[in-house]
C-alpha positions in Angstrom: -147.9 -90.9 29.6 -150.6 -93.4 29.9 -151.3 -96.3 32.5 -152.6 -99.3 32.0 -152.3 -102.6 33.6 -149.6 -105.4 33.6 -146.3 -106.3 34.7 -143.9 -104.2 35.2 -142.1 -105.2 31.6 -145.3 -104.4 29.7 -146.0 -100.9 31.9 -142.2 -99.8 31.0 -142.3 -100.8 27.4 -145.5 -98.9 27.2 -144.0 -95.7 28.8 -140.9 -96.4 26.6 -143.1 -96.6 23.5 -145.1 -93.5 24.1 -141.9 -91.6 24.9 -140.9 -91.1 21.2 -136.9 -92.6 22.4 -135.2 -94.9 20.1 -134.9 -97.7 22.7 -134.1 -101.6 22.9 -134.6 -103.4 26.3 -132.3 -106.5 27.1 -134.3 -109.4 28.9 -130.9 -111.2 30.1 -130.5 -114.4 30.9 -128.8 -116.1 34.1 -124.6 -115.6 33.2 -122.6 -118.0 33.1 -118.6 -117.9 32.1 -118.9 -120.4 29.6 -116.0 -119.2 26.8 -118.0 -119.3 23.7 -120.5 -117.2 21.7 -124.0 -119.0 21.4 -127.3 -117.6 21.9 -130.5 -117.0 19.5 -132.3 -113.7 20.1 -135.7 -113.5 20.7 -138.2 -110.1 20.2 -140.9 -108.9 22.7 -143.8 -111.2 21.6 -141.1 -114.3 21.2 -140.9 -117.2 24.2 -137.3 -116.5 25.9 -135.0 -119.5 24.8 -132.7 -121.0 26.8 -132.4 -120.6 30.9 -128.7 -119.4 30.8 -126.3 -117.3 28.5 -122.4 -116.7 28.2 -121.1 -113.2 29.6 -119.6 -113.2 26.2 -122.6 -113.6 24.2 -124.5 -110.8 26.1 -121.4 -108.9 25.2 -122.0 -109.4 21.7 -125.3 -108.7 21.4 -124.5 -105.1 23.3 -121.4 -104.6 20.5 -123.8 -105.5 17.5 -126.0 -103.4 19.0 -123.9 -100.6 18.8 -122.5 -101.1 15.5 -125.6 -101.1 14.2 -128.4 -99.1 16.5 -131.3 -100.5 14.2 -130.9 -103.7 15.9 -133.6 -104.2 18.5 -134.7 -100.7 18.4 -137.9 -99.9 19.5 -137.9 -103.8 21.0 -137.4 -106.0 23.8 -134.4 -108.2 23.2 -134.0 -111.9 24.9 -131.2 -113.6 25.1 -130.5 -116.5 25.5 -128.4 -120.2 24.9 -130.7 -122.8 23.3 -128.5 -125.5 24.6 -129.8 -124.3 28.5 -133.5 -125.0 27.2 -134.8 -127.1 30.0 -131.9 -127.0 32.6 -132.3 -126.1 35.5 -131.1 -122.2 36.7 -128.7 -121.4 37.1 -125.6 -123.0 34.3 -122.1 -122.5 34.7 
């Protein structure tokens, strides 16, 4: 496995990468227990949106996930609530 420099993120989806694993890396959000499903998903490259995100909408995105495996693979996953975008951390 090669090194490089970076953050930690960009050293693990480096290693991950040059593994050969089918793998898709949740950057989560701060939780909050707001009873709804809202979030937009952003990919490795993407600004993260929002500052917060339901428990239920990370839930979600794990079940789609799992239903279908080609979601996020081989990528780095935000997610997050747009309505949170500016607020300050964390939202209930």
């Amino acid at each position: 496995m090669g090194t490089g420099t970076g953050t930690t993120a960009v050293l693990a989806d480096q290693l991950l990468a040059e593994s050969g694993l089918t793998y898709t890396t949740l950057r989560l959000p701060w939780p909050n227990d707001r009873p709804e499903v809202n979030y937009t998903l952003t990919h490795r490259h993407d600004q993260f949106v929002g500052v917060s995100g339901s428990r239920r909408s990370i839930a979600d995105v794990v079940c789609r996930i799992i239903a279908d495996p080609s979601l996020g693979a081989n990528d780095s996953l935000g997610i997050g609530d747009p309505t949170t975008e500016g607020a300050t951390r964390p939202v209930y």
